[in-house]
N, CA and C atoms as an extended XYZ file, in Angstrom:
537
Properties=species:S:1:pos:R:3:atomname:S:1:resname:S:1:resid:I:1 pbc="F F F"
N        -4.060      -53.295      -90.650 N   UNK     1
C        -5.377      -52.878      -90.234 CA  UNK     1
C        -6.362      -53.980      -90.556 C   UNK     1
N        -6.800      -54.192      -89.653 N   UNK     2
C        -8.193      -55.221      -90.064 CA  UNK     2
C        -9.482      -54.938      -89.928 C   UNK     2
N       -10.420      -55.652      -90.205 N   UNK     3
C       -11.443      -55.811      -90.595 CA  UNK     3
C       -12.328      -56.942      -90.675 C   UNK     3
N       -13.945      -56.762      -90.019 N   UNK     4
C       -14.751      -57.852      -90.178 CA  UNK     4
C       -15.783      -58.090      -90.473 C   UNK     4
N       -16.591      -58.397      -91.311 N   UNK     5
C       -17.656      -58.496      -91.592 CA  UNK     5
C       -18.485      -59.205      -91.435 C   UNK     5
N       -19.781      -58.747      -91.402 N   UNK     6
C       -21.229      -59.422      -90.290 CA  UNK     6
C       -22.118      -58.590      -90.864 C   UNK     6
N       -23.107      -60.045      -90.941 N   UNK     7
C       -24.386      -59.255      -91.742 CA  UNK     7
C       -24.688      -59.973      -93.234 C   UNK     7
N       -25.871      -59.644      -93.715 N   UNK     8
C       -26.586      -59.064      -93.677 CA  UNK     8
C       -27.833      -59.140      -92.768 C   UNK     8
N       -27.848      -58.193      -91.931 N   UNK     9
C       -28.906      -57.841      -90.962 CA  UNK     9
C       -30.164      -57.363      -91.363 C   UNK     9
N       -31.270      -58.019      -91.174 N   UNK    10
C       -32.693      -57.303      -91.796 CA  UNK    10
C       -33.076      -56.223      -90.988 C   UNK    10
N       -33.524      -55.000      -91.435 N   UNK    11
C       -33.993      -53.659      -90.707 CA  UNK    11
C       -34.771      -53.632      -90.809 C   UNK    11
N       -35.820      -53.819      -89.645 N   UNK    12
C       -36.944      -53.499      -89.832 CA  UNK    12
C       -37.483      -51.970      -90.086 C   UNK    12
N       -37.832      -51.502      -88.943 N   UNK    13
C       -37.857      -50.325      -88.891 CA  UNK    13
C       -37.089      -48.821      -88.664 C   UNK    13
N       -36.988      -48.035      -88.787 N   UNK    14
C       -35.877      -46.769      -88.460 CA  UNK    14
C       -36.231      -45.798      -87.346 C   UNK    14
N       -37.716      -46.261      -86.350 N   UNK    15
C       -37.559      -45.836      -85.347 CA  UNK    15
C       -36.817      -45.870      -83.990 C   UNK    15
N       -36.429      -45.087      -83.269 N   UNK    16
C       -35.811      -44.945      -82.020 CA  UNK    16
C       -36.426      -46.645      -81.758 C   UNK    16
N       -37.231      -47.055      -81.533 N   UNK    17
C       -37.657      -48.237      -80.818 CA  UNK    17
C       -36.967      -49.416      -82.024 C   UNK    17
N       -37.223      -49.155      -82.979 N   UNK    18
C       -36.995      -50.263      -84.004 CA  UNK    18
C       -35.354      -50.461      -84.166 C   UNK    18
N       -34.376      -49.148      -83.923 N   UNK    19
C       -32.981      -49.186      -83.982 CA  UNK    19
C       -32.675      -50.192      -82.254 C   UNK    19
N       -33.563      -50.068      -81.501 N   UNK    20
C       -33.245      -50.260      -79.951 CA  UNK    20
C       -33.408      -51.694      -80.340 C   UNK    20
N       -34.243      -52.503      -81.119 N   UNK    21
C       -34.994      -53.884      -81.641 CA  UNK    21
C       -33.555      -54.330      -82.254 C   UNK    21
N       -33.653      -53.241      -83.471 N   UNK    22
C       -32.346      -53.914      -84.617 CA  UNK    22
C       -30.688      -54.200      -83.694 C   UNK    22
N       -30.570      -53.378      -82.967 N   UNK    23
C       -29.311      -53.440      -82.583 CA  UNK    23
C       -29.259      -54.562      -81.633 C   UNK    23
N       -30.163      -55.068      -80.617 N   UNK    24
C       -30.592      -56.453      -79.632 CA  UNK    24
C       -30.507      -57.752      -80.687 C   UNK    24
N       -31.328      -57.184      -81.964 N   UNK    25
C       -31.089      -58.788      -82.750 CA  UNK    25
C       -30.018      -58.904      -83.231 C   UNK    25
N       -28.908      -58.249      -84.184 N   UNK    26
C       -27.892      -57.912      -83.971 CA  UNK    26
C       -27.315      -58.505      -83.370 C   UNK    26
N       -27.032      -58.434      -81.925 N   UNK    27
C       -26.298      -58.871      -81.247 CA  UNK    27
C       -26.641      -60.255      -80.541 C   UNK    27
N       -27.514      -60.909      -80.160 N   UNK    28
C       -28.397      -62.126      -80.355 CA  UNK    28
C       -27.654      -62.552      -81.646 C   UNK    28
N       -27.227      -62.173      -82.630 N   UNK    29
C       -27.307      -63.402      -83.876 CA  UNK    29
C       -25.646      -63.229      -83.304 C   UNK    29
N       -24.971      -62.604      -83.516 N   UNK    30
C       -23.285      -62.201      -83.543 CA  UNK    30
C       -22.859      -63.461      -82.175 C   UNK    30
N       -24.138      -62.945      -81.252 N   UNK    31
C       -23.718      -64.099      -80.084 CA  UNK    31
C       -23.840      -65.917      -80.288 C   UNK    31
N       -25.118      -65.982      -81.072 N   UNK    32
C       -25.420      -67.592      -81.683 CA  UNK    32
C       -24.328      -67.434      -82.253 C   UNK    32
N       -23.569      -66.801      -83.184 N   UNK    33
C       -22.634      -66.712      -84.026 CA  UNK    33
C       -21.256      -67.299      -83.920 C   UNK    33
N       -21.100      -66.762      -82.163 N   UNK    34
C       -19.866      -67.301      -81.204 CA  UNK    34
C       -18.660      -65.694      -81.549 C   UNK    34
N       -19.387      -64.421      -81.861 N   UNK    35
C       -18.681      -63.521      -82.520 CA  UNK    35
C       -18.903      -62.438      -80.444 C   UNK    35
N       -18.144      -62.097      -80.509 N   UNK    36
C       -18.481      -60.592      -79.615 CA  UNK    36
C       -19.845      -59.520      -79.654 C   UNK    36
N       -20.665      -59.350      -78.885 N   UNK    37
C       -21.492      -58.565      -78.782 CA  UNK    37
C       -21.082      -57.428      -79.056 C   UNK    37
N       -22.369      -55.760      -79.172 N   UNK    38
C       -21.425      -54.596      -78.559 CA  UNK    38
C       -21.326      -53.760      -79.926 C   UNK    38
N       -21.400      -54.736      -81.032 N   UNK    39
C       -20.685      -53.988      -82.050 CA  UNK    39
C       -21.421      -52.644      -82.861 C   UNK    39
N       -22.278      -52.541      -81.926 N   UNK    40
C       -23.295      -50.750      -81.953 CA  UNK    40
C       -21.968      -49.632      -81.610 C   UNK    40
N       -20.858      -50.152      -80.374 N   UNK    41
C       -20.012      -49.243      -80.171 CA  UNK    41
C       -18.657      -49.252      -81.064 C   UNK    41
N       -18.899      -49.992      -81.741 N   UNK    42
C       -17.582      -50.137      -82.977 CA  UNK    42
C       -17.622      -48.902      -83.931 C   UNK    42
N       -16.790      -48.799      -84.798 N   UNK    43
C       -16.378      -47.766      -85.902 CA  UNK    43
C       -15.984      -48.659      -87.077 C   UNK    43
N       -16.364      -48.550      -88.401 N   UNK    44
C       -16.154      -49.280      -89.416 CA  UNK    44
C       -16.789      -48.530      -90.484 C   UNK    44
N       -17.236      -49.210      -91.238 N   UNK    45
C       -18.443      -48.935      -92.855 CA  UNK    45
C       -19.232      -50.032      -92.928 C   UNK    45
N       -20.256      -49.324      -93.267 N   UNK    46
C       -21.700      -50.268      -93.630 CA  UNK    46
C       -21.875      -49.741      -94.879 C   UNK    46
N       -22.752      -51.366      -95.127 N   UNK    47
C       -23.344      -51.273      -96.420 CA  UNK    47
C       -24.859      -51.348      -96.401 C   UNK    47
N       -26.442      -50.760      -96.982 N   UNK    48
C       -27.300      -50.921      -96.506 CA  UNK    48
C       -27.534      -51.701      -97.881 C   UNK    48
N       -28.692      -52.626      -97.743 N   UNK    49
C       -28.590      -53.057      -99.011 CA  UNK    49
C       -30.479      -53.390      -99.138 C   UNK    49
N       -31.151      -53.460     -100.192 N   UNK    50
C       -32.006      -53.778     -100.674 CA  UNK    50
C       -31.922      -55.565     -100.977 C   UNK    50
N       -33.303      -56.156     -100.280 N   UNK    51
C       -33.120      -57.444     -100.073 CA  UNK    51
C       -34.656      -57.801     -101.408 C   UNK    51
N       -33.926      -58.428     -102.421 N   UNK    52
C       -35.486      -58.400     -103.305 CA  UNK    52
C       -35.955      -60.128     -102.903 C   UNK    52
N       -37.132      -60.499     -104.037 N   UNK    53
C       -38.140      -61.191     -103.742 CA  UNK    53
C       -36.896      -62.238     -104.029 C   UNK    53
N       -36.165      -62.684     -104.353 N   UNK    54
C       -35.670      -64.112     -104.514 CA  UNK    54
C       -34.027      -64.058     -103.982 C   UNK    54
N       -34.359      -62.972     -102.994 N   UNK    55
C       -32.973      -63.053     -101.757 CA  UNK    55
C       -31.865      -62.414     -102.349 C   UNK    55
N       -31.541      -62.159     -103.475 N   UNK    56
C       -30.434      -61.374     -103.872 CA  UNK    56
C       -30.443      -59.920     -103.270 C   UNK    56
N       -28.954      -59.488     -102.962 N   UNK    57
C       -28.908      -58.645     -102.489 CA  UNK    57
C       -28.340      -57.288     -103.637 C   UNK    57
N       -28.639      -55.867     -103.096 N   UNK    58
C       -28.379      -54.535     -104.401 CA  UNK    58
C       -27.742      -53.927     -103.107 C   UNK    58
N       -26.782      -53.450     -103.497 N   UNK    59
C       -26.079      -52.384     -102.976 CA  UNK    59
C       -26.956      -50.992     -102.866 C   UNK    59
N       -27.195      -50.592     -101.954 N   UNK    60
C       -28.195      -49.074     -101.859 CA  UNK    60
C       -27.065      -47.854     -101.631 C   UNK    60
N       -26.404      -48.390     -100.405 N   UNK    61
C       -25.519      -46.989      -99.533 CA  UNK    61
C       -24.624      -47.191      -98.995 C   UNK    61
N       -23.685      -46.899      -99.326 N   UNK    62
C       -22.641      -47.463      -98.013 CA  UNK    62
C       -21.736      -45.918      -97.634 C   UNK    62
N       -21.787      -46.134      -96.156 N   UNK    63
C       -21.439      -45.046      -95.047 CA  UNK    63
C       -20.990      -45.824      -93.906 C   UNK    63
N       -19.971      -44.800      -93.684 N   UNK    64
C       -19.131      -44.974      -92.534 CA  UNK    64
C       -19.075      -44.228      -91.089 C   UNK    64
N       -18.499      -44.791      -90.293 N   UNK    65
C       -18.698      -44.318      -89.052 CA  UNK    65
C       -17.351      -43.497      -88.172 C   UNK    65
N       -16.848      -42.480      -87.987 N   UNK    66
C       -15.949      -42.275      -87.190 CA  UNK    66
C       -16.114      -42.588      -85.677 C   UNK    66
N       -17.692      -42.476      -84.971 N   UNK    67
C       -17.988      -42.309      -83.815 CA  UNK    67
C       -18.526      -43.839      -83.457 C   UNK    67
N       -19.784      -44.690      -84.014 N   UNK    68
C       -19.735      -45.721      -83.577 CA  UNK    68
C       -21.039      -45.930      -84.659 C   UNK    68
N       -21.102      -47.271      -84.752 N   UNK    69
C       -22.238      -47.767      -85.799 CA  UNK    69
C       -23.577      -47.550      -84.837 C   UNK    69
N       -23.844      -47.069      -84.033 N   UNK    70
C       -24.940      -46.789      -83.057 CA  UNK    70
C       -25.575      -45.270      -83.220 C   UNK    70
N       -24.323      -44.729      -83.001 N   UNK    71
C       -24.610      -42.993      -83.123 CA  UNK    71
C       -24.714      -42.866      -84.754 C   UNK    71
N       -23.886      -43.354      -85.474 N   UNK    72
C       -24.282      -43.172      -86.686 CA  UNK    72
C       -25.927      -43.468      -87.495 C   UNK    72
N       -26.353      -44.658      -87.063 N   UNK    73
C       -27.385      -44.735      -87.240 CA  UNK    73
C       -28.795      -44.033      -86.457 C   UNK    73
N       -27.936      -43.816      -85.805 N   UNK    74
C       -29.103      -42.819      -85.020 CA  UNK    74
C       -29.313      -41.532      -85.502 C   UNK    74
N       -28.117      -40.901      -85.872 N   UNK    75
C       -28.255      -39.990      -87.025 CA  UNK    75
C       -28.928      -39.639      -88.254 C   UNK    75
N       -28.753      -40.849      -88.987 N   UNK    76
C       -29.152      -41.120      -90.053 CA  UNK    76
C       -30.791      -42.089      -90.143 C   UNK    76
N       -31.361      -42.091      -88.905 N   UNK    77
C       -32.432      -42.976      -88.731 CA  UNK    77
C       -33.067      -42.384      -89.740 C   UNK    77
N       -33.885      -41.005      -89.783 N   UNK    78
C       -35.151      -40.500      -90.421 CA  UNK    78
C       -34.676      -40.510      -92.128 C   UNK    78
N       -33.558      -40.148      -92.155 N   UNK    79
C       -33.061      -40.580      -94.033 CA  UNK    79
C       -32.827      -41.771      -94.573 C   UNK    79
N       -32.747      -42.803      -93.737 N   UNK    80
C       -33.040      -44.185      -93.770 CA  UNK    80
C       -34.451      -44.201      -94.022 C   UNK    80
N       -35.401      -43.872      -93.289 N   UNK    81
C       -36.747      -43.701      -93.649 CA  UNK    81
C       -37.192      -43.417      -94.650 C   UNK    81
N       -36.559      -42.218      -95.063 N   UNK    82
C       -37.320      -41.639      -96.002 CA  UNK    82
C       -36.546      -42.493      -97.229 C   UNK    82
N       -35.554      -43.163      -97.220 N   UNK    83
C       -34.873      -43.496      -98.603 CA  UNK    83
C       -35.441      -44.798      -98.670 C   UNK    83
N       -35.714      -45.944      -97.428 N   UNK    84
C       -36.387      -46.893      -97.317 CA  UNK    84
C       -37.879      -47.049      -96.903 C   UNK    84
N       -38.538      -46.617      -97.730 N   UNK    85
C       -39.792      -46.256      -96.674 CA  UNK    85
C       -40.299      -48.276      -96.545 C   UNK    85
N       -40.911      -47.898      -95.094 N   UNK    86
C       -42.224      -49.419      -95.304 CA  UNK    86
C       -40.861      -50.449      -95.754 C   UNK    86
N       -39.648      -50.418      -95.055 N   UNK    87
C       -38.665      -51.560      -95.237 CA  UNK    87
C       -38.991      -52.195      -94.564 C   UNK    87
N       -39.817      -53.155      -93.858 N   UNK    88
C       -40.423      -54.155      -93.036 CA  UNK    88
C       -39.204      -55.432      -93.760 C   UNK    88
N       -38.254      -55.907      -93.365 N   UNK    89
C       -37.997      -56.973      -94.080 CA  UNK    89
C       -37.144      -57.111      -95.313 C   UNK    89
N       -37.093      -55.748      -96.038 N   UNK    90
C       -36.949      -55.775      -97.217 CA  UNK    90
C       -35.413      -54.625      -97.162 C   UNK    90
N       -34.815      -54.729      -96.108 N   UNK    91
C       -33.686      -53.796      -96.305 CA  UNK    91
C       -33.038      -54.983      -95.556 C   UNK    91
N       -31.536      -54.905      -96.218 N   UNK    92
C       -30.259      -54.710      -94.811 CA  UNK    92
C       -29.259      -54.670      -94.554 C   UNK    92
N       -28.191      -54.819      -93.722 N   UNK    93
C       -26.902      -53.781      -93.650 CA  UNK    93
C       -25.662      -55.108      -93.071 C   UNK    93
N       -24.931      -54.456      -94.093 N   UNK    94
C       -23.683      -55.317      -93.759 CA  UNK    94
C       -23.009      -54.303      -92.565 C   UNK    94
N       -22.575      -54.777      -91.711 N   UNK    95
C       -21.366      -54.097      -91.223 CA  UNK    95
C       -19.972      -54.576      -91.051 C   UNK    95
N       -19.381      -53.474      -91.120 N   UNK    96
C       -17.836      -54.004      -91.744 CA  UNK    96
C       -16.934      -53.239      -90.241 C   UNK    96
N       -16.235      -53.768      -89.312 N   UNK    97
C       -16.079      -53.065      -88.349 CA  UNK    97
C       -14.422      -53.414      -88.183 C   UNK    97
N       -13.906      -52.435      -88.025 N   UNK    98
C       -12.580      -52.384      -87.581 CA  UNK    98
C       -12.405      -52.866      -86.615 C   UNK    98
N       -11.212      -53.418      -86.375 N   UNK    99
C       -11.056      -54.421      -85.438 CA  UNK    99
C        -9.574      -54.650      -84.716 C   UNK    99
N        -9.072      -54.569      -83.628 N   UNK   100
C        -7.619      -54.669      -83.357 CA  UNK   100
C        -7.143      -56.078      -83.870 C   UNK   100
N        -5.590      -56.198      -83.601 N   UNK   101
C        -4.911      -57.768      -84.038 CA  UNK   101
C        -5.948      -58.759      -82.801 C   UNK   101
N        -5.997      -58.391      -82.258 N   UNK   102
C        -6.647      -59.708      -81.317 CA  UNK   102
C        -8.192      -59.842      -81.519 C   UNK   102
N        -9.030      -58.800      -82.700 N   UNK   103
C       -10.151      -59.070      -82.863 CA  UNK   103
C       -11.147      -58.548      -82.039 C   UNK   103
N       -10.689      -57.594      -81.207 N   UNK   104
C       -11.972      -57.039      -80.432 CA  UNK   104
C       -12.071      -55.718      -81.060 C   UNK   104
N       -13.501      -55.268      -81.476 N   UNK   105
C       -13.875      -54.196      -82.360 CA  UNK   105
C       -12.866      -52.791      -81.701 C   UNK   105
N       -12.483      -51.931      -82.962 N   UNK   106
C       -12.320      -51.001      -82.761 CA  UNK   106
C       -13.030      -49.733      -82.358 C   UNK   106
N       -12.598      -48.641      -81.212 N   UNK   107
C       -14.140      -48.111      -81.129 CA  UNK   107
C       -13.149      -46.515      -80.958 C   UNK   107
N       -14.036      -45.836      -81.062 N   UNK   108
C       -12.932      -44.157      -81.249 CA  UNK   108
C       -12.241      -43.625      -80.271 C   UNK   108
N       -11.438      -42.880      -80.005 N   UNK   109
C       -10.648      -42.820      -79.353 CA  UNK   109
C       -10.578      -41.056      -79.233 C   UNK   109
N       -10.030      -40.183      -78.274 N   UNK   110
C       -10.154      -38.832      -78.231 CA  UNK   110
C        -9.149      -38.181      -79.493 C   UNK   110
N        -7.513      -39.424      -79.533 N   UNK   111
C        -6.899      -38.958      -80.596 CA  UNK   111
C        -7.968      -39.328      -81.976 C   UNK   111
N        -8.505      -39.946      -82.180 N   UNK   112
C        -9.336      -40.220      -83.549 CA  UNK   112
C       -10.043      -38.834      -83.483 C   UNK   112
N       -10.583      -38.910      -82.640 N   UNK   113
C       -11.596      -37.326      -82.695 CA  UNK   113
C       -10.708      -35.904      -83.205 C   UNK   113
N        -9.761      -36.160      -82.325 N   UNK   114
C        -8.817      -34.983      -82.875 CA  UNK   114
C        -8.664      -34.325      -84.464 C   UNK   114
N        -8.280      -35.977      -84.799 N   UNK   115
C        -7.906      -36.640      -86.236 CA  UNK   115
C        -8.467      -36.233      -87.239 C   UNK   115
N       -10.055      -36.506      -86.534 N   UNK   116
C       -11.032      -37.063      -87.852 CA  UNK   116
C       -10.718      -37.926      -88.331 C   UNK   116
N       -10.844      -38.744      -87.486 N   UNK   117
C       -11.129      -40.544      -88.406 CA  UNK   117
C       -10.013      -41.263      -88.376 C   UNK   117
N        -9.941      -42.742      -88.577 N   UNK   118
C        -9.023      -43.084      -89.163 CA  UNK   118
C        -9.217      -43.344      -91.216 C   UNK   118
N        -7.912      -43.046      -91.568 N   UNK   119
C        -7.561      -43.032      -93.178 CA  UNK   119
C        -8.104      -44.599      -93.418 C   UNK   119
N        -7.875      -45.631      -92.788 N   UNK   120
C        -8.506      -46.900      -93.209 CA  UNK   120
C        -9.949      -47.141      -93.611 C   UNK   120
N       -10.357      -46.262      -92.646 N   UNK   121
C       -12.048      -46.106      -93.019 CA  UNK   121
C       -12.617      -45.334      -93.749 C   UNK   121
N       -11.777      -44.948      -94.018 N   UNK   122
C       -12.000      -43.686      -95.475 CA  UNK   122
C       -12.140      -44.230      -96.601 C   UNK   122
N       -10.456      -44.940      -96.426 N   UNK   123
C        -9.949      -45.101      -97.593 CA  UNK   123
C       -11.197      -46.877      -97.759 C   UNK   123
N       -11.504      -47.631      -97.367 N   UNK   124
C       -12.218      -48.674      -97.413 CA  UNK   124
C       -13.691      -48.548      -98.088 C   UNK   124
N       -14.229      -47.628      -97.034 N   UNK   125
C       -15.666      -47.053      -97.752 CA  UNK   125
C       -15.718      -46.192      -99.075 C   UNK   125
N       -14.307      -45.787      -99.832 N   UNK   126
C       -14.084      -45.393     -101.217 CA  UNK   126
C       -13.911      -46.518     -101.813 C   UNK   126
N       -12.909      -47.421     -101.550 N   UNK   127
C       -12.781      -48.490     -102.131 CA  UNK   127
C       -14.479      -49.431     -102.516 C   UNK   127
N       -15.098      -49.422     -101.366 N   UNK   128
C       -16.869      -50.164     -101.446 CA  UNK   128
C       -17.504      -49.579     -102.486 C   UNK   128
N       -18.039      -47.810     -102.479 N   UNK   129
C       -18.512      -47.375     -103.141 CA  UNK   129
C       -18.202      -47.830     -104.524 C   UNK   129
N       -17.106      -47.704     -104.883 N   UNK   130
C       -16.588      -48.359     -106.299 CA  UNK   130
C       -16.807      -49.548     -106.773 C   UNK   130
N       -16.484      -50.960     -105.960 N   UNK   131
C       -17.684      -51.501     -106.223 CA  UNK   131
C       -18.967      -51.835     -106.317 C   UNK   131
N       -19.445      -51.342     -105.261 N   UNK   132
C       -21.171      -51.450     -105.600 CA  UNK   132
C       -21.312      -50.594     -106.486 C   UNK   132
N       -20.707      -49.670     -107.061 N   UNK   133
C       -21.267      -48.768     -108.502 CA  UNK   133
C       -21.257      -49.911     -109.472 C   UNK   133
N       -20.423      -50.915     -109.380 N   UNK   134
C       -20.135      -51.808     -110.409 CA  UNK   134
C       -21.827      -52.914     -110.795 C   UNK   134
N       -22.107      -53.042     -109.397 N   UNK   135
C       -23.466      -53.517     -108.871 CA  UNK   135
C       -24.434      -52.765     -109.009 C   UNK   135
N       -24.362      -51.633     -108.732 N   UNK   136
C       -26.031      -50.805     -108.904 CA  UNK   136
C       -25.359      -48.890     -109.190 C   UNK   136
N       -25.644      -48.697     -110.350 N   UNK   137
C       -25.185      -47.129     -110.853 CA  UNK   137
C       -26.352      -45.756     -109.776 C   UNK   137
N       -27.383      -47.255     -109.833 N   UNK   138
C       -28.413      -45.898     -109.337 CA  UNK   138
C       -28.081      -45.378     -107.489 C   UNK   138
N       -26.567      -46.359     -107.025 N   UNK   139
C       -25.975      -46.110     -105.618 CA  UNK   139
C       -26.545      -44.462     -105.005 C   UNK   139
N       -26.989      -44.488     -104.271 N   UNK   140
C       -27.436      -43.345     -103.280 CA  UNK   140
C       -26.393      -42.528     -102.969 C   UNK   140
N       -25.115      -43.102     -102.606 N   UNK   141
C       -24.233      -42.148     -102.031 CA  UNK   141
C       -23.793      -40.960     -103.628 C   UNK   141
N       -23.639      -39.982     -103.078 N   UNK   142
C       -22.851      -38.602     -104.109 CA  UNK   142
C       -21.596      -38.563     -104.185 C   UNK   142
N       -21.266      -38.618     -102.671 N   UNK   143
C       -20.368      -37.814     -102.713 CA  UNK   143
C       -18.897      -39.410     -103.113 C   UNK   143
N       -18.067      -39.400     -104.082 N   UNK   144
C       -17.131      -40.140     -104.440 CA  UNK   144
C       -17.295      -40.972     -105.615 C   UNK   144
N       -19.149      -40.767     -105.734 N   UNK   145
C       -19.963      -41.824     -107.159 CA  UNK   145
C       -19.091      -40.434     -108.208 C   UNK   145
N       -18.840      -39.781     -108.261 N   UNK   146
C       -19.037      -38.757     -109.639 CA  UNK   146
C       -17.444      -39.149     -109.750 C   UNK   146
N       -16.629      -39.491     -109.507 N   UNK   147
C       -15.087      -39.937     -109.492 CA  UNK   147
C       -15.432      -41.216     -110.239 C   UNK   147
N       -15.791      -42.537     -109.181 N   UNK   148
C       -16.157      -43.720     -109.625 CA  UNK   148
C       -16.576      -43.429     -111.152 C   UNK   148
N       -17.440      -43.099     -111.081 N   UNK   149
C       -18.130      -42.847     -112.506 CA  UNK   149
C       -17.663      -42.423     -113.900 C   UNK   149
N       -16.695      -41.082     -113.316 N   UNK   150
C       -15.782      -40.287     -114.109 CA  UNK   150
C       -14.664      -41.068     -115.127 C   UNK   150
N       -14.044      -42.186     -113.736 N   UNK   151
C       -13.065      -42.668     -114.250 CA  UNK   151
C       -12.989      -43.688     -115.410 C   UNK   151
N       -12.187      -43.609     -116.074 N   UNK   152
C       -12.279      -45.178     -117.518 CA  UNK   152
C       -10.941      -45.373     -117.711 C   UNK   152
N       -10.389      -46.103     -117.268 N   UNK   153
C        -9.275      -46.728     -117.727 CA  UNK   153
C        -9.275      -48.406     -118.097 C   UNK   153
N        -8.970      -48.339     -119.642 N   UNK   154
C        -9.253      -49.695     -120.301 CA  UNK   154
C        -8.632      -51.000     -119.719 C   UNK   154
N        -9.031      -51.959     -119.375 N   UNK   155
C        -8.911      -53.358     -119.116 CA  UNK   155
C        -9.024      -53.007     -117.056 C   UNK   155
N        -9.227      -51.997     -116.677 N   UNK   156
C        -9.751      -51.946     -114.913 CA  UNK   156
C       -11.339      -51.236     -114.892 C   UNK   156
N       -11.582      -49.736     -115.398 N   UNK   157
C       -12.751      -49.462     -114.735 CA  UNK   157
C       -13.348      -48.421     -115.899 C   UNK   157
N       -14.663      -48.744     -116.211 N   UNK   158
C       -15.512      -48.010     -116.685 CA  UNK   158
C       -15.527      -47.944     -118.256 C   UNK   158
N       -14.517      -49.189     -119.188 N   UNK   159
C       -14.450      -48.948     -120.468 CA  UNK   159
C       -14.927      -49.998     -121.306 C   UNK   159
N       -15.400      -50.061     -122.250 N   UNK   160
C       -15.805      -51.067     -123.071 CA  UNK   160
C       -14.513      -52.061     -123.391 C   UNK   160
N       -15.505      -53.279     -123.285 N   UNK   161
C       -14.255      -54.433     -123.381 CA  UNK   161
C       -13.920      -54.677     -124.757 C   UNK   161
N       -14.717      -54.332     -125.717 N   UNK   162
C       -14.438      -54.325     -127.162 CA  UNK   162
C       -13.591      -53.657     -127.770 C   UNK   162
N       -13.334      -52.430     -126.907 N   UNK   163
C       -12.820      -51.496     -127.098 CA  UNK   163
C       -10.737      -51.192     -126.883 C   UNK   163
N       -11.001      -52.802     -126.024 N   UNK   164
C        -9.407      -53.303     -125.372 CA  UNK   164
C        -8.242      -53.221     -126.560 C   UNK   164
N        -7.183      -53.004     -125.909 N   UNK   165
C        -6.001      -53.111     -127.098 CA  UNK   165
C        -5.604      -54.522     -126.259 C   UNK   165
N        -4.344      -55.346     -126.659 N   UNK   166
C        -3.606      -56.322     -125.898 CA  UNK   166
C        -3.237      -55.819     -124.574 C   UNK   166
N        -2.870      -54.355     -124.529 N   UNK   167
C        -2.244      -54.550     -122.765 CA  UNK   167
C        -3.644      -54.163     -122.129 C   UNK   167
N        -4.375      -53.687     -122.292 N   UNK   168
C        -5.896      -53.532     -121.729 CA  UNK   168
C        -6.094      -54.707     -121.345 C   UNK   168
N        -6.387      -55.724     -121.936 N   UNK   169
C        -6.523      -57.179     -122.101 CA  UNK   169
C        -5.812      -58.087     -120.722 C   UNK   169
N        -4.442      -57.742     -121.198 N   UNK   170
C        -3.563      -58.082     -120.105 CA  UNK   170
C        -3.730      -57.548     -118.825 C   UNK   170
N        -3.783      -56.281     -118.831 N   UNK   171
C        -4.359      -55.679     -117.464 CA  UNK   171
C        -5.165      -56.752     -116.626 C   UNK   171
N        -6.796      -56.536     -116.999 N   UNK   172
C        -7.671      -57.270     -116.976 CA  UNK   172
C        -7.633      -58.618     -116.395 C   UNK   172
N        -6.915      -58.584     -117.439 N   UNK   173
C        -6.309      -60.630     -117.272 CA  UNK   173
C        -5.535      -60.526     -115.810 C   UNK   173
N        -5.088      -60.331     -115.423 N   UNK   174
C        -4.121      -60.042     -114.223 CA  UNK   174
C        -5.265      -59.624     -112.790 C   UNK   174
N        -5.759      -58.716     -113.069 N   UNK   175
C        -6.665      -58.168     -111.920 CA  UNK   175
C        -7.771      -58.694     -111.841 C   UNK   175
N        -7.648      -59.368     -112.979 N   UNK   176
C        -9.130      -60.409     -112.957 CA  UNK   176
C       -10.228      -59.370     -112.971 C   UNK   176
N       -10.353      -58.506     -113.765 N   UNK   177
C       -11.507      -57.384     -113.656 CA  UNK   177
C       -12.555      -58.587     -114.968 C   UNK   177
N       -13.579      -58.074     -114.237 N   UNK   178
C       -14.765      -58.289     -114.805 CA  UNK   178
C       -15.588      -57.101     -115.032 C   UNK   178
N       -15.674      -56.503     -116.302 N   UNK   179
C       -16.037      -55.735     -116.956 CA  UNK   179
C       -17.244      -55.764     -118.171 C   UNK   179
């Protein structure tokens, strides 16, 4: 299963007109890019992110799409609003889009609908959440943070490093966790 990522995209606004704006520039940059247009009709996970004064980026939200990164955001326009208010500039969104072996975006299918989803995009946007908790605790999303959070197992996730025995250590050492 693959995957591609593009972005970070600045959002301006979360109106009907401003998503019609965001999704044209979008695709304008993907095209300077030498990447495929279009990718409003793809299916993947996004990340929205908070852009501060000296360009670093914070993990805010990350959500996924069964139907297409277009309809999804269209959905979610007015709670974008309200969670970003007056983001002129100051928000923006990775997108992470599934993709066949030959690289042209993945987009849903009647068996997906059937389905509910594909497990890759599930399982990916659990995998994200977990790290950006690592990046920002105060993460927006609920639903999978109280797991992330829950969990502590010494030398991978959520435990004091002082606290390591040798195979903790070793763990660590191996997965290269930074803790």
């Amino acid at each position: 299963m693959n995957f591609s990522t593009f972005g970070p995209f600045p959002f301006g606004e979360f109106s009907k007109d401003g998503l019609k704006k965001f999704w044209l520039q979008v695709n304008q940059e993907l095209e300077r890019l030498g990447y495929s247009t279009g990718i409003e009709k793809a299916i993947g996970v996004y990340i929205v992110t908070s852009i501060r004064k000296n360009g670093a980026l914070l993990p805010c939200y990350v959500g996924k799409t069964d139907n297409s990164f277009g309809i999804r955001f269209s959905q979610h326009r007015k709670r974008f609003a309200s969670l970003f208010p007056e983001s002129s500039g100051k928000v923006g969104v990775f997108l992470i889009a599934r993709v066949t072996g030959t690289g042209k975006y993945k987009k849903v299918t009647d068996k997906m609908r059937e389905s509910k989803g594909l497990k890759s995009i599930d399982r990916l946007e659990f995998a994200l959440i977990g790290e950006c908790l690592k990046r920002n605790q105060n993460l927006i999303n609920l639903r999978e943070r109280t797991f992330h959070k829950s969990l502590h197992v010494p030398g991978f996730a959520n435990s004091a490093r002082k606290k390591w025995d040798d195979a903790a250590r070793q763990l660590a050492g191996m997965l290269r966790v930074r803790n």
